[in-house]
N, C-alpha and C positions, 0 to 999 in steps of 0.2 A: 731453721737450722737443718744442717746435715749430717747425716750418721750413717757409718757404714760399721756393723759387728764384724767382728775374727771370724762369724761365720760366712761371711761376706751379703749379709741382710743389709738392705738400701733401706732408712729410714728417712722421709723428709716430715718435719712435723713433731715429729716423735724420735725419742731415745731408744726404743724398745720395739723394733720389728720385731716381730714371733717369729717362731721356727716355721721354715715351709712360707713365710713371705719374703720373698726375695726382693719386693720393694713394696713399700708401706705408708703412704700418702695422709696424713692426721691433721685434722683444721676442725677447732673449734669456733669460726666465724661463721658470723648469717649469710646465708643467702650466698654460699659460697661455693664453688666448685671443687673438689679434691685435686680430682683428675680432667683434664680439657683438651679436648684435642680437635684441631682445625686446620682445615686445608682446602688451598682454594685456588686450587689449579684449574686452567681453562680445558683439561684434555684429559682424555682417558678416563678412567674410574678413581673417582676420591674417598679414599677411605681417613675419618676422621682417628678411628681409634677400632683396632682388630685385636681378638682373643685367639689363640690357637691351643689345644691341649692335644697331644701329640703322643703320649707314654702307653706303654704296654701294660696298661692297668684292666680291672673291670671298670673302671670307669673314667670318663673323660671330660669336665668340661668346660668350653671353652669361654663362656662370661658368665658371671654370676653376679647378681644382684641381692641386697638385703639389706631392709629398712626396719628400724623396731624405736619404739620410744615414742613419736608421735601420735600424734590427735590422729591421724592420717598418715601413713607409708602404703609407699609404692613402692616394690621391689624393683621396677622397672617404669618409666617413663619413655615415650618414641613419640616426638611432636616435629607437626608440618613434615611430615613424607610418608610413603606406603613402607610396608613392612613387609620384607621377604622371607619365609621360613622354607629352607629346604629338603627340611624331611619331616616328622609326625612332631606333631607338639602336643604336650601334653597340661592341665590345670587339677590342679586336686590328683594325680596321679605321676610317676618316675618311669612309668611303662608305657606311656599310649601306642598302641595297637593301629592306629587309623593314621589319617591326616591330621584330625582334630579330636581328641580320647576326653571327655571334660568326667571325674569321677568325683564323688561326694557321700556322705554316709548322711545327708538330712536332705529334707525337699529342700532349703534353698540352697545345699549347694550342689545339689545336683540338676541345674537348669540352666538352658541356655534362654536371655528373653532379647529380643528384637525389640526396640519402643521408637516412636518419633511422636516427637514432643514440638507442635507448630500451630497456628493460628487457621491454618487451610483443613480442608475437607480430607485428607488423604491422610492414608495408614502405614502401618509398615510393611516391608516385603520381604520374603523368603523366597531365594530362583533356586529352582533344582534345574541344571542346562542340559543340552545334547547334542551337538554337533559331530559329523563324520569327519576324518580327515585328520587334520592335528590344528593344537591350538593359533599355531601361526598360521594353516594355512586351513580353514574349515570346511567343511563342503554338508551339501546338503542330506536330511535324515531320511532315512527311507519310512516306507508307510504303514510297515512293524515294529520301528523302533519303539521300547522306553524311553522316557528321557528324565525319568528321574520317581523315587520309589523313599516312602516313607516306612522303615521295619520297627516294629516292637519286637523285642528281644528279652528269651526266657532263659532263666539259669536251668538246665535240666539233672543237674547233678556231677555233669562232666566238663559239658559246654554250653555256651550259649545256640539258643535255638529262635526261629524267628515263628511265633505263632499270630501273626497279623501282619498286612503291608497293604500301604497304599501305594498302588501305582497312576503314575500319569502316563495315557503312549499316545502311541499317534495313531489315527482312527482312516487311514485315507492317504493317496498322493498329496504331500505335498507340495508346496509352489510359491514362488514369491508373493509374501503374502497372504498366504492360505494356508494353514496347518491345521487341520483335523484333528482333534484331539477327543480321546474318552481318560476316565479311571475309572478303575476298578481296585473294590474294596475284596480283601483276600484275606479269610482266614483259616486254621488248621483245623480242620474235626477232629472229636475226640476220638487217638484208638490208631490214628494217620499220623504221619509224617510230613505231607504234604500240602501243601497250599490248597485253597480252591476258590473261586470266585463266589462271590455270595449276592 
């Protein structure tokens, strides 16, 4: 069935859009889809189904997922393609600071873990990268560069402070082939502000 309120709420499904759903999709069948969207044109960019939030609010946003009741929810589900995020994303936080902000109040849920689960000799891997140039087009690192740095991070009272890091650089000219590498482990004395090799 279809329903449209006096306040012009789209209900399909349902009698009863809520205020502030302008259209309201309700199915109590298994294994069913609410909403589905598909396109499958040979050209250009296909987009199945787009969010936009647009208002002059503090806040804005543009899909929202939420699952409750199950053995198991997923607020979100993304199968067979990469996943594109174009600005910080945040888990267990509404603010991430970074690329990737992951916040938690107990050790599990304050951990990121990497696993591979296989019958082979091999483990899993964390790349820290570094190439010059830009990502499309890269060019070679020079023979002081970092290319990538592991920091512990202290609440000092005001802000975050970094009183340890590992770094990885480059030890040498490099060359096809050939990259020289050292690290060095770095932490702060007490009394300093600053780093120093140890």
């Amino acid at each position: 069935p279809f329903y449209i309120t006096n306040a012009g709420n789209v209900g399909i499904g349902t009698t009863a859009p809520a205020a502030g759903q302008r259209l309201r999709v309700s199915s109590s069948v298994a294994n069913s889809e609410s909403i589905s969207g598909y396109n499958d044109s040979a050209t250009g960019t296909n987009y199945a189904v787009t969010g936009t939030a647009a208002g002059a609010s503090s806040k804005n946003v543009g899909l929202y997922g939420f699952a409750v009741n199950a053995t198991t929810n997923w607020g979100l589900w993304v199968d067979n393609g990469d996943s594109i995020f174009d600005d910080n994303v945040g888990i267990g936080t509404t603010n991430p600071l970074e690329k990737l902000s992951v916040v938690g109040t107990t050790g599990g849920s304050s951990v990121i873990a990497v696993r591979r689960d296989t019958t082979d000799g091999s483990g899993s891997s964390l790349y820290l990268g570094k190439a010059r140039g830009t990502e499309s087009s890269p060019t070679i690192v020079s023979s002081t560069d970092y290319v990538g740095s592991i920091l512990g991070l202290g609440y000092d009272g005001a802000s975050f402070q970094v009183p340890a890091a590992i770094d990885f650089r480059m030890d040498g000219t490099p060359g096809a082939g050939d990259v020289p590498g050292a690290i060095d482990f770095r932490t702060v004395p007490d009394g300093s502000s600053s780093l120093a090799v140890r």
